[in-house]
DOKEBA-392519 format. One record per residue: residue number from 1; residue in three letters; chain; x negated, y negated, z negated of N, C-alpha, C in turn. Coordinates in nm, 4 decimals, always signed. Layout:
BEGIN
     i    aa   ch     n.east    n.north       n.up    ca.east   ca.north      ca.up     c.east    c.north       c.up
   NUM   ALA    A          X          Y          Z          X          Y          Z          X          Y          Z
...
***
This chain:
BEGIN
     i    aa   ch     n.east    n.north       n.up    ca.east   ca.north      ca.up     c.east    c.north       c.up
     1   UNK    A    -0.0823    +0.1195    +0.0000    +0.0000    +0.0000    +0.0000    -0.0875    -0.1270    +0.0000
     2   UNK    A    -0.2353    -0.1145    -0.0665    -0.2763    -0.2315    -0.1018    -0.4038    -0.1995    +0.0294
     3   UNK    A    -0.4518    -0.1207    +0.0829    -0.5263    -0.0914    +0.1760    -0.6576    -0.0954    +0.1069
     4   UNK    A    -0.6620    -0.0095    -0.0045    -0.8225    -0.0015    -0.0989    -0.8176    +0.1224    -0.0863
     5   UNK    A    -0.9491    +0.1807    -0.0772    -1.0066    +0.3058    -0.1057    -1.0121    +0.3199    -0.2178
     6   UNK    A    -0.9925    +0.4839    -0.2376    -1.0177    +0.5477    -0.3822    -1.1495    +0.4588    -0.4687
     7   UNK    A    -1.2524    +0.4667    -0.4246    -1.3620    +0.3990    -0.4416    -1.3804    +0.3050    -0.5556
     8   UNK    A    -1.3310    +0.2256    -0.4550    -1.2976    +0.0752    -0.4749    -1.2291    +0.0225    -0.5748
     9   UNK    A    -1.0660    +0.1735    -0.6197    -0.9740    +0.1617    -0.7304    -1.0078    +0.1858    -0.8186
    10   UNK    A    -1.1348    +0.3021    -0.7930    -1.2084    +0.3662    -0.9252    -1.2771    +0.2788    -0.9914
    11   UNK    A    -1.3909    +0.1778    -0.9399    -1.4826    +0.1220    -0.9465    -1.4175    -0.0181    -1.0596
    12   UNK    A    -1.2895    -0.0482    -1.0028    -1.2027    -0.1377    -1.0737    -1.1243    -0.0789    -1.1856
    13   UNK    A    -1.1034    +0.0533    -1.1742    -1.0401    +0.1009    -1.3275    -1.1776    +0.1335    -1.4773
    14   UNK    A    -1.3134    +0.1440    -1.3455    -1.4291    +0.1625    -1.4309    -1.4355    +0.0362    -1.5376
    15   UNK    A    -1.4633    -0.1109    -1.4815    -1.4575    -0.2492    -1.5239    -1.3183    -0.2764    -1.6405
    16   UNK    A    -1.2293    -0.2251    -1.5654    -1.1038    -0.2719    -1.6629    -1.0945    -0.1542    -1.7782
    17   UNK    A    -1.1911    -0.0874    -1.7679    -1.1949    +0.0274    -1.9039    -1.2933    -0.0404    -1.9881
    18   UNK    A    -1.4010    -0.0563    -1.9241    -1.5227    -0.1384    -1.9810    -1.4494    -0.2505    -2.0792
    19   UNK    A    -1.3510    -0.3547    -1.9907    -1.3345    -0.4625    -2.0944    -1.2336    -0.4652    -2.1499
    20   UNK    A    -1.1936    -0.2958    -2.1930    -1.0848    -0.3012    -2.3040    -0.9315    -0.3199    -2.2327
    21   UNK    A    -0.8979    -0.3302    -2.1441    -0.8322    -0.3938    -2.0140    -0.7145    -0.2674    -2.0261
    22   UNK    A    -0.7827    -0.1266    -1.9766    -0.7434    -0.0193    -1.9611    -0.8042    +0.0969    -2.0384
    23   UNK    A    -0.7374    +0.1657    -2.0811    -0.7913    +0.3092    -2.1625    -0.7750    +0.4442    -2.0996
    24   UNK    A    -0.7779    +0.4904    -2.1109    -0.8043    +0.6523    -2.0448    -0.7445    +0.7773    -2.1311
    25   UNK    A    -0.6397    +0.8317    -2.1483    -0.5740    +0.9347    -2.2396    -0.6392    +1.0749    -2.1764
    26   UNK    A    -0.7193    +1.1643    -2.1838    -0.7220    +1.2544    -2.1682    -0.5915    +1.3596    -2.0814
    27   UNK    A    -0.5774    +1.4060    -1.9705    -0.4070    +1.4941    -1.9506    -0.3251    +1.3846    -1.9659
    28   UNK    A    -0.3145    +1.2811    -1.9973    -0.1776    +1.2205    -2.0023    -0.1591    +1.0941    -1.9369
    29   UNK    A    -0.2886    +1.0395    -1.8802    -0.2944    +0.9311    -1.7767    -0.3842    +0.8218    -1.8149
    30   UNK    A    -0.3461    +0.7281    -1.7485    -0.3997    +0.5715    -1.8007    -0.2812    +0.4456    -1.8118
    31   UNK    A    -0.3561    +0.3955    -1.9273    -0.2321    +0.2949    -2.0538    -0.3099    +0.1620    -2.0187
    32   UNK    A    -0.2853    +0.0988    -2.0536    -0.3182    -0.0416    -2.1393    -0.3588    -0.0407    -2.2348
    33   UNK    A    -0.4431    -0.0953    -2.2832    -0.5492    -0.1080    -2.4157    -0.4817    -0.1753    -2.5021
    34   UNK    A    -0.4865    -0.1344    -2.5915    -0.3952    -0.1838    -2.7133    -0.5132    -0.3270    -2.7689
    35   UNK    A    -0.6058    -0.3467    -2.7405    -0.7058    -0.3721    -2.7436    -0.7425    -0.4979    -2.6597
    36   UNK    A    -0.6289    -0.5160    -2.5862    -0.5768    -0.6287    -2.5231    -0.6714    -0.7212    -2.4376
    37   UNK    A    -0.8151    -0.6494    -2.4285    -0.8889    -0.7162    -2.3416    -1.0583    -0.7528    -2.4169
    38   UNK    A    -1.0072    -0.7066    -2.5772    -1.0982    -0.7906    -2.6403    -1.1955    -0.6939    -2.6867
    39   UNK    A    -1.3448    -0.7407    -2.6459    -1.4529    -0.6869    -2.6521    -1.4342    -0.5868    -2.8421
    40   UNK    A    -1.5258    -0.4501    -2.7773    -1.5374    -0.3918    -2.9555    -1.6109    -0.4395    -3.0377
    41   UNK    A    -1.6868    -0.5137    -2.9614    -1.8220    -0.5682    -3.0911    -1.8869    -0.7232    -3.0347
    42   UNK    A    -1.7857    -0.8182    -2.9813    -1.8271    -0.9524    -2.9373    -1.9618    -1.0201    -2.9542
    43   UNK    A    -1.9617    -1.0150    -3.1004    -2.0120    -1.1208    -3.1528    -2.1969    -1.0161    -3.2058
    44   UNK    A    -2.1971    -0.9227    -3.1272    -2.3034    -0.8565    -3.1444    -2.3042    -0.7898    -3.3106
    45   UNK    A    -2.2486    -0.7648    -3.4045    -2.2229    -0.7848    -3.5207    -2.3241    -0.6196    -3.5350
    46   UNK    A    -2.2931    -0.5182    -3.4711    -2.3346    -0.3890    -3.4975    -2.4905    -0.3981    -3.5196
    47   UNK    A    -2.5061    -0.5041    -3.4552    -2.6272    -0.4754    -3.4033    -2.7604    -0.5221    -3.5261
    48   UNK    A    -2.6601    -0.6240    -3.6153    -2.7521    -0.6701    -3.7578    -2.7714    -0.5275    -3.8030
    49   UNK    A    -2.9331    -0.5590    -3.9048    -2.9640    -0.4844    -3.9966    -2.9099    -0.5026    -4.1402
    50   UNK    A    -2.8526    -0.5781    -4.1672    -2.7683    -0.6032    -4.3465    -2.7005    -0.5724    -4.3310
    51   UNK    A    -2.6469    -0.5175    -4.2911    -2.4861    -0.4614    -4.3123    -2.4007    -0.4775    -4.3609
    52   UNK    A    -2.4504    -0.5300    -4.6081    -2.3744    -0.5476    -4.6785    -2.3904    -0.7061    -4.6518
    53   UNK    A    -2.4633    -0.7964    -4.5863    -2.4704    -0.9415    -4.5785    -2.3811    -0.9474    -4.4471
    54   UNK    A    -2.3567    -0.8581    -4.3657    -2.2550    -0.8519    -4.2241    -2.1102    -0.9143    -4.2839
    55   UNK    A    -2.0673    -0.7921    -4.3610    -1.9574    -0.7684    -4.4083    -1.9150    -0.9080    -4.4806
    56   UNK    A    -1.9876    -0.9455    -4.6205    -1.9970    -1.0805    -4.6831    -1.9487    -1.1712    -4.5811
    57   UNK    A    -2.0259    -1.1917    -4.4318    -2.0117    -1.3139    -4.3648    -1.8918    -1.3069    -4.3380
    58   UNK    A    -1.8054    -1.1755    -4.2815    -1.7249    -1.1596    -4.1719    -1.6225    -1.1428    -4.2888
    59   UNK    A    -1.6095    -1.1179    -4.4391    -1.5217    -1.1924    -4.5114    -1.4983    -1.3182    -4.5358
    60   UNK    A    -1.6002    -1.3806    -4.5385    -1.5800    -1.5450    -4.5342    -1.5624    -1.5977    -4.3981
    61   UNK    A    -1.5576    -1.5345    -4.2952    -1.4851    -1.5723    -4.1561    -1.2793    -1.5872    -4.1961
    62   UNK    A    -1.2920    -1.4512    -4.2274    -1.1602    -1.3966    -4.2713    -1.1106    -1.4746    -4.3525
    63   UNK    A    -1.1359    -1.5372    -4.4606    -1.0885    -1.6287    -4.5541    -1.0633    -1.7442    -4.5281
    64   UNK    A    -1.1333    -1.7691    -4.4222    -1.1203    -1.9270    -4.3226    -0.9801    -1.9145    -4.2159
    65   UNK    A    -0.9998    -1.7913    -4.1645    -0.8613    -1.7956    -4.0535    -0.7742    -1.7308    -4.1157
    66   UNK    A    -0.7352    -1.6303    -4.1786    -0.5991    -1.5248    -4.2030    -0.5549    -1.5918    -4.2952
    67   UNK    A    -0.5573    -1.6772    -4.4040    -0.4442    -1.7690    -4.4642    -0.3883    -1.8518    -4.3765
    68   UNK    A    -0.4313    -1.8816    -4.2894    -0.3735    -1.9847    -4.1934    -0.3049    -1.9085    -4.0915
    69   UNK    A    -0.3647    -1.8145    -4.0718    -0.2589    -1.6779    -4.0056    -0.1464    -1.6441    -4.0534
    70   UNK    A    -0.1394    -1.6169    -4.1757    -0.0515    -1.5739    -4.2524    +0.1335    -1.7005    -4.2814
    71   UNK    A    +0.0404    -1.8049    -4.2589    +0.1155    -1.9868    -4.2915    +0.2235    -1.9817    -4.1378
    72   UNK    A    +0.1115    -1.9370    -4.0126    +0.1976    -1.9684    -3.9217    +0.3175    -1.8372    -3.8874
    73   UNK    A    +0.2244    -1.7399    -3.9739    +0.3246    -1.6053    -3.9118    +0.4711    -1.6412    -3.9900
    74   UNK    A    +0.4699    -1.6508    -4.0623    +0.6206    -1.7643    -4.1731    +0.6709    -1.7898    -4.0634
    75   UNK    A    +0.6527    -1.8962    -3.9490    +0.7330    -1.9713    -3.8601    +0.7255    -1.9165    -3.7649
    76   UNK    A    +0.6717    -1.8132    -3.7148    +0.6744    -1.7560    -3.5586    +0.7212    -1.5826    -3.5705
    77   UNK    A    +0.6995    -1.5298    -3.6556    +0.7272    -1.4073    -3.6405    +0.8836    -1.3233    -3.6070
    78   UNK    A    +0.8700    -1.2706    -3.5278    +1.0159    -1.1798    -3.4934    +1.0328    -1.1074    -3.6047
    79   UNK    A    +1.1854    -1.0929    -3.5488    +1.2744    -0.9618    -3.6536    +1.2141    -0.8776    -3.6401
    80   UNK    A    +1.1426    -0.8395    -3.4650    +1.0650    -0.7020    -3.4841    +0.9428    -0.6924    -3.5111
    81   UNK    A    +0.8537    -0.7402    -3.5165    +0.7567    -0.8162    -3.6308    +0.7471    -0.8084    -3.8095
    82   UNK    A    +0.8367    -0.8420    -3.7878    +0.8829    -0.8612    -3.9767    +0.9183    -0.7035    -4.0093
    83   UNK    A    +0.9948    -0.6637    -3.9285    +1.0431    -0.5100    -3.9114    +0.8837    -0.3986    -3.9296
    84   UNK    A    +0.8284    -0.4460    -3.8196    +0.7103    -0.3334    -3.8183    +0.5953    -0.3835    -3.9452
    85   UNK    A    +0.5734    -0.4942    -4.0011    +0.5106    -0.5179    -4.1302    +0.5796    -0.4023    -4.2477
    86   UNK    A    +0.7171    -0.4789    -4.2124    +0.7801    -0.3927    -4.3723    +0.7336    -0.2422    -4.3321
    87   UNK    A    +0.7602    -0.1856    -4.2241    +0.7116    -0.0618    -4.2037    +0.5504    -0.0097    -4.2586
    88   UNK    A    +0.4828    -0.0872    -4.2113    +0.3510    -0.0885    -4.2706    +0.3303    -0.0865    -4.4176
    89   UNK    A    +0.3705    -0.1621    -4.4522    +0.3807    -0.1841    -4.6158    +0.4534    -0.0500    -4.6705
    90   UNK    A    +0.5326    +0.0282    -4.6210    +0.5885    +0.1395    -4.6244    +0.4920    +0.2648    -4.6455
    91   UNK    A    +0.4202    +0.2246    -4.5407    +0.3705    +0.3697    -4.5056    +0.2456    +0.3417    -4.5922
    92   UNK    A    +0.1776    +0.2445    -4.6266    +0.0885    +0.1754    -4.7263    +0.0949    +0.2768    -4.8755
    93   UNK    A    +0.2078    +0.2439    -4.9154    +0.2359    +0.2756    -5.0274    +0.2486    +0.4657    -5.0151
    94   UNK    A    +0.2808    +0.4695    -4.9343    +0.3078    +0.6082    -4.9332    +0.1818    +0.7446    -4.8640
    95   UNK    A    +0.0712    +0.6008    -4.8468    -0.0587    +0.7271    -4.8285    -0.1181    +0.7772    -4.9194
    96   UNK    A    -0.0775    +0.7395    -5.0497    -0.1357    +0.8282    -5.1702    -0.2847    +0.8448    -5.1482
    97   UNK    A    -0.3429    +0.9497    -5.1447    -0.4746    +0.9351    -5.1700    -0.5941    +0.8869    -5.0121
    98   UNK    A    -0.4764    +0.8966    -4.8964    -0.5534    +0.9200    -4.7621    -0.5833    +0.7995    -4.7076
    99   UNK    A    -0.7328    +0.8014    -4.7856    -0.7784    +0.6393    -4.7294    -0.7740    +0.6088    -4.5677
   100   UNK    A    -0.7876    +0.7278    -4.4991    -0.8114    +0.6985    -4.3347    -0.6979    +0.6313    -4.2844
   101   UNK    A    -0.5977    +0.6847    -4.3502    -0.4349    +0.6666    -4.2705    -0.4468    +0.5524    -4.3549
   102   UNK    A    -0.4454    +0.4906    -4.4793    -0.4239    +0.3582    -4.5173    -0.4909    +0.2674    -4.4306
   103   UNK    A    -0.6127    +0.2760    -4.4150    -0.7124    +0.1702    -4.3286    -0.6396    +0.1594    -4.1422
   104   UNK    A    -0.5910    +0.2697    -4.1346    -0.5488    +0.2995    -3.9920    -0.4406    +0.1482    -4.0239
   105   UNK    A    -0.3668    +0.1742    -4.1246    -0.2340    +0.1269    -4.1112    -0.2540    -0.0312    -4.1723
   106   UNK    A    -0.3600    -0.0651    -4.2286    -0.3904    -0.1992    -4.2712    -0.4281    -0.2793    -4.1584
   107   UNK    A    -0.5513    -0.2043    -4.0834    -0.5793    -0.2817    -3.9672    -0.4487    -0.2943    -3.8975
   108   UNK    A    -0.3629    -0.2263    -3.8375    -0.2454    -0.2500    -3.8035    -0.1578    -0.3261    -3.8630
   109   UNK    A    -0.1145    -0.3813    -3.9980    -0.0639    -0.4930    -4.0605    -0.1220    -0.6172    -4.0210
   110   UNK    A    -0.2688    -0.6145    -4.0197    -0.3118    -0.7202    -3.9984    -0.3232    -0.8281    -3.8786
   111   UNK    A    -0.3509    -0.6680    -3.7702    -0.3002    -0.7005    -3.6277    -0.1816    -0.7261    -3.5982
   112   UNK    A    -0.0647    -0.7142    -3.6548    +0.0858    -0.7525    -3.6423    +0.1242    -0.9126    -3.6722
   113   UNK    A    +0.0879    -0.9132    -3.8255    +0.0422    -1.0576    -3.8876    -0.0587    -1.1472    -3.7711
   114   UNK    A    -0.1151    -1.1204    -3.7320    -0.1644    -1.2076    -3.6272    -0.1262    -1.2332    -3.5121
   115   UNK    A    -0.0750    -1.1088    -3.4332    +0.0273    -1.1305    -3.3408    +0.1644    -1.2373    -3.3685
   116   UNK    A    +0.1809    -1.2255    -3.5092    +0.2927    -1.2869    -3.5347    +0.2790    -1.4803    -3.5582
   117   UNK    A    +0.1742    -1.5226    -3.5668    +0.1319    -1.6092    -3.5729    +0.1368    -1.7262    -3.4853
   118   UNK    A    +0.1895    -1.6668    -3.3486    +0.2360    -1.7451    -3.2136    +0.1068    -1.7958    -3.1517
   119   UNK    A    -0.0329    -1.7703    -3.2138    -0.1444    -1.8202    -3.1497    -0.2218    -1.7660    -3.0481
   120   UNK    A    -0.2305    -1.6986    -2.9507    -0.2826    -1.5898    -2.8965    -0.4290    -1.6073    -2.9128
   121   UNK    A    -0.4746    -1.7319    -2.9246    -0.6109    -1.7680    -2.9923    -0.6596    -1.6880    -3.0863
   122   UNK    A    -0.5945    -1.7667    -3.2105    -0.5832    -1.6885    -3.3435    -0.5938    -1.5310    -3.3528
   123   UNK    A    -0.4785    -1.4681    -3.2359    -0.4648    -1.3391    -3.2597    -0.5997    -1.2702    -3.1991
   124   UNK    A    -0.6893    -1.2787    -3.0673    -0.7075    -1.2176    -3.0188    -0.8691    -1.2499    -3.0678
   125   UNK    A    -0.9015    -1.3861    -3.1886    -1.0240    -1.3841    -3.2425    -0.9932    -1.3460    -3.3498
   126   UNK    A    -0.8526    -1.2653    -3.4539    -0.8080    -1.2318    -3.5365    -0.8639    -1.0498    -3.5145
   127   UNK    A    -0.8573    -1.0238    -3.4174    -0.9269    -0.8914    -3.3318    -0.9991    -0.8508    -3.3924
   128   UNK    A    -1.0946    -0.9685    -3.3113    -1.2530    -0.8813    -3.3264    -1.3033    -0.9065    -3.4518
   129   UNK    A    -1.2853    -0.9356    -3.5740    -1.2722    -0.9175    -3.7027    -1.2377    -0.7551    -3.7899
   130   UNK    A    -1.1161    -0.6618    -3.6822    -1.0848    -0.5708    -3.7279    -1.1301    -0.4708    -3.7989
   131   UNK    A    -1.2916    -0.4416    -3.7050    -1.3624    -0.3782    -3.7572    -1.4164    -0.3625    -3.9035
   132   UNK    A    -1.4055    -0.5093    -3.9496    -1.4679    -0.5110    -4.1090    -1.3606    -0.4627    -4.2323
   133   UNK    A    -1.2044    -0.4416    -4.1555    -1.1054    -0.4079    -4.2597    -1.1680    -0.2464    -4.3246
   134   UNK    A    -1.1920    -0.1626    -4.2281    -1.2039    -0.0327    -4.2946    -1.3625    -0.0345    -4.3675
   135   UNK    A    -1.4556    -0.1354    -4.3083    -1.6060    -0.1547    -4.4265    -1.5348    -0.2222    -4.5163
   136   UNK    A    -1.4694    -0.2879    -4.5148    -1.4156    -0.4229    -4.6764    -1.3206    -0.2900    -4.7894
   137   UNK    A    -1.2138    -0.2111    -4.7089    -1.1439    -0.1038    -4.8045    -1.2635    -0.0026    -4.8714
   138   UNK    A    -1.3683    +0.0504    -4.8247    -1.4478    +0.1105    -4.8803    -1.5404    +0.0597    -4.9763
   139   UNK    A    -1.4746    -0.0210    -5.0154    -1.5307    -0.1209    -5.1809    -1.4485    -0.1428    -5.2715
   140   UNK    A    -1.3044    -0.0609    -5.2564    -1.2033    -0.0691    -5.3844    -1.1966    +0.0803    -5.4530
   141   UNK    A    -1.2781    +0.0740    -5.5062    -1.2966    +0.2025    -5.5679    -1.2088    +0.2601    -5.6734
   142   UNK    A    -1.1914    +0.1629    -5.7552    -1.1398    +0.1780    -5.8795    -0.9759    +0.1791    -5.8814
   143   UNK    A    -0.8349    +0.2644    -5.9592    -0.7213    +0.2612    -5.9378    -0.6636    +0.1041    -5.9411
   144   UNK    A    -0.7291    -0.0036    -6.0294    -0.6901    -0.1177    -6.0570    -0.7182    -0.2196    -5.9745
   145   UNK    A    -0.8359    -0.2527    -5.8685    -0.8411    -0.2799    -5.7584    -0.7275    -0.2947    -5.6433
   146   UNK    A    -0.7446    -0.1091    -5.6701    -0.6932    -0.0764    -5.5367    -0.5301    -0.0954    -5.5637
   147   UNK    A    -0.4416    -0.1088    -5.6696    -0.2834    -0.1453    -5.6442    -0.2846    -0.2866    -5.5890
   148   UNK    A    -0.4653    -0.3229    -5.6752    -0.3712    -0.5207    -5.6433    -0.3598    -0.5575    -5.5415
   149   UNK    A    -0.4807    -0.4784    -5.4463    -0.4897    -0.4514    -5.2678    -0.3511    -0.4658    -5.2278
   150   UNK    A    -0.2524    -0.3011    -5.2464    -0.2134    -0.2794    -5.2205    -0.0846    -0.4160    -5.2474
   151   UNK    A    -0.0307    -0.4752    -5.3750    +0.0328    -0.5720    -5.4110    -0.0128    -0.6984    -5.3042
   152   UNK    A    -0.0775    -0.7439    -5.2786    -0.1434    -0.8392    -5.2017    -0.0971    -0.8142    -5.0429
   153   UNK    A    -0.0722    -0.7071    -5.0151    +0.0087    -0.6634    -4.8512    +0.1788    -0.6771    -4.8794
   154   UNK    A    +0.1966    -0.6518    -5.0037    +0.3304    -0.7022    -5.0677    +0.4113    -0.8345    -5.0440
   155   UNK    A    +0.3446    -0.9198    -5.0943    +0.2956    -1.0617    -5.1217    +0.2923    -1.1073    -5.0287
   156   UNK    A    +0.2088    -1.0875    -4.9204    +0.2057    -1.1822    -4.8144    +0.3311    -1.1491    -4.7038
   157   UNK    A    +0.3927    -0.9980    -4.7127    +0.4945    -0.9702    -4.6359    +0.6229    -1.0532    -4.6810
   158   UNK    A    +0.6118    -1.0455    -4.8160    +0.7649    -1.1022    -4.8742    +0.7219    -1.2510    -4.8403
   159   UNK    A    +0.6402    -1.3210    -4.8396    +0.6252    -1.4275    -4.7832    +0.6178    -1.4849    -4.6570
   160   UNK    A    +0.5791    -1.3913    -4.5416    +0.6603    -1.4276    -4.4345    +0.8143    -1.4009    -4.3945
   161   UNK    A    +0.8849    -1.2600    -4.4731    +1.0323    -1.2638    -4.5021    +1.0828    -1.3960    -4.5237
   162   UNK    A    +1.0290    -1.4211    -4.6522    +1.1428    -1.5622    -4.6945    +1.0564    -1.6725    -4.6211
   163   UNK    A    +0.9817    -1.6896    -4.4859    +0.9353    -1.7995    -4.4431    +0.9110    -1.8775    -4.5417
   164   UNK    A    +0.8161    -1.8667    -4.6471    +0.7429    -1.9409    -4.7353    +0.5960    -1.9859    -4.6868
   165   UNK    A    +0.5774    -2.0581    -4.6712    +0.4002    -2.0567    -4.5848    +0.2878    -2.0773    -4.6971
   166   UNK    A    +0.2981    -2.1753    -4.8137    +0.1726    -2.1782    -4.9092    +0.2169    -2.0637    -4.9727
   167   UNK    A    +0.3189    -1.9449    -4.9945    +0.3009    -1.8320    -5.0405    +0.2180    -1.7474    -4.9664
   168   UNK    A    +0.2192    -1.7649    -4.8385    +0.1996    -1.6540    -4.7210    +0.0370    -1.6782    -4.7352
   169   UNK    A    +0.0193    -1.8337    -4.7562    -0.1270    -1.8743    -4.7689    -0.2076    -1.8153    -4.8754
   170   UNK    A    -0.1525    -1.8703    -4.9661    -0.2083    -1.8059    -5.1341    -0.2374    -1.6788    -5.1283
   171   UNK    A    -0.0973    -1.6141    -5.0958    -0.0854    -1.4465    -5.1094    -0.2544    -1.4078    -5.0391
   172   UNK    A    -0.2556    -1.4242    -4.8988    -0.3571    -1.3728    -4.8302    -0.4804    -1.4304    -4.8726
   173   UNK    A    -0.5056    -1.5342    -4.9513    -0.6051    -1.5465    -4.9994    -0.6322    -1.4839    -5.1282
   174   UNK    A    -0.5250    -1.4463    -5.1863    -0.5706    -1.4150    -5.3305    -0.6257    -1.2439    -5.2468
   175   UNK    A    -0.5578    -1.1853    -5.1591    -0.5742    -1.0531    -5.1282    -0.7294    -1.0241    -5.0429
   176   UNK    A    -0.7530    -1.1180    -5.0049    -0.8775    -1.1680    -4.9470    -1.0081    -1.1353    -5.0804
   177   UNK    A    -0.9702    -1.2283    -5.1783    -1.0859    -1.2192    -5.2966    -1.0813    -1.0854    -5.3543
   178   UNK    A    -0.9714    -1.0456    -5.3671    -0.9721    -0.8725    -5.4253    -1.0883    -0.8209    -5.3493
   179   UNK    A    -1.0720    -0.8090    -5.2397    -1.2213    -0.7567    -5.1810    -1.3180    -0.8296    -5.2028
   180   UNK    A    -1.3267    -0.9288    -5.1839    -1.4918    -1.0127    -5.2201    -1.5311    -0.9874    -5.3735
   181   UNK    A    -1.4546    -0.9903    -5.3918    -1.4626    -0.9592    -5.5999    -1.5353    -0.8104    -5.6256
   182   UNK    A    -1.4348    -0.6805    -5.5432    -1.4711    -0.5486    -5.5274    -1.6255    -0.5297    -5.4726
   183   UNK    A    -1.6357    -0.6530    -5.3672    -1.7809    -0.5927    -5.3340    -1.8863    -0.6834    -5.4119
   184   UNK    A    -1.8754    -0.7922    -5.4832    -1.9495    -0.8529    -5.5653    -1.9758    -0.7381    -5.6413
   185   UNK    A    -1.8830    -0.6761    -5.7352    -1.8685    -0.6293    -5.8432    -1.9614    -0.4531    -5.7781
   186   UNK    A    -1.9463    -0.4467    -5.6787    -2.0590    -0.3115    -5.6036    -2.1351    -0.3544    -5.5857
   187   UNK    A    -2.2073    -0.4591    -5.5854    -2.3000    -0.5202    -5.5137    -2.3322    -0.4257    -5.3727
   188   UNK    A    -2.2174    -0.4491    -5.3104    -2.2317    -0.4779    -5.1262    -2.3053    -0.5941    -5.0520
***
């Protein structure tokens, strides 16, 4: 229809896999990248040797944008939005001990909350941040930590519910320091 050779289509599904564009399912075809275009590691971040000074920075990145994420998601977020948070917060509570599936499902809160934010800016440098959610959860060690974590995804949901924005703000900042506190207190 378009008068391209196999080649040519390949060569272009190669590139649009490369930049996150397109993904590749094994048997079941090719999708769209949930991933929306945006590089896995932008900002070269893998590539430092501190690792625990990585993490530090790329929380104090986080503390600068996701309260303000959180302020606009109040005024922009859909019913189905608000819908798939509460879901999250759901399934949150209900992973009991399985940190993988919690972290699976946090980064996914967080990515929702940013989507919800109306910024595509915001959201898609809200991204490449993702990576540090599952290094930042592997510093709440302790049961008392880890509810206030969990209270703090609470908090900021019921605060974009009732479109409250310095709640939505606060909330995500106070949930923000729970981790900086957790990894002070490890010395990460």
């Amino acid at each position: 229809k378009l008068s391209v050779s196999r080649g040519t289509l390949r060569e272009a599904f190669k590139i649009l896999m490369a930049r996150n564009v397109l993904e590749i399912h094994q048997g079941a075809g090719t999708f769209m990248s949930r991933k929306q275009g945006v590089a896995d590691d932008p900002f070269g971040l893998s590539l430092l040797q501190d690792a625990s000074w990585m993490l530090q920075q790329m929380l104090d990145v986080r503390l600068m944008i996701e309260p303000r994420i959180a302020e606009l998601a109040t005024l922009y977020a859909t019913d189905l939005q608000k819908n798939d948070l509460s879901a999250c917060v759901a399934e949150m509570e209900n992973a009991g001990g399985n940190r993988a599936f919690y972290v699976t499902v946090d980064e996914r809160f967080h990515r929702i909350l940013a989507e919800a934010c109306g910024n595509c800016v915001l959201s898609k440098f809200s991204r490449s941040l993702q990576g540090s959610i599952e290094k930042n959860i592997k510093v709440l060690s302790d049961e008392g930590t880890w509810s206030t974590h969990m209270y703090g995804h609470k908090k900021i949901f019921q605060a974009v519910l009732d479109g409250d924005m310095e709640c939505a703000k606060t909330a995500m900042m106070m949930h923000l320091y729970v981790v900086k506190r957790a990894m002070h207190e490890n010395k990460v």
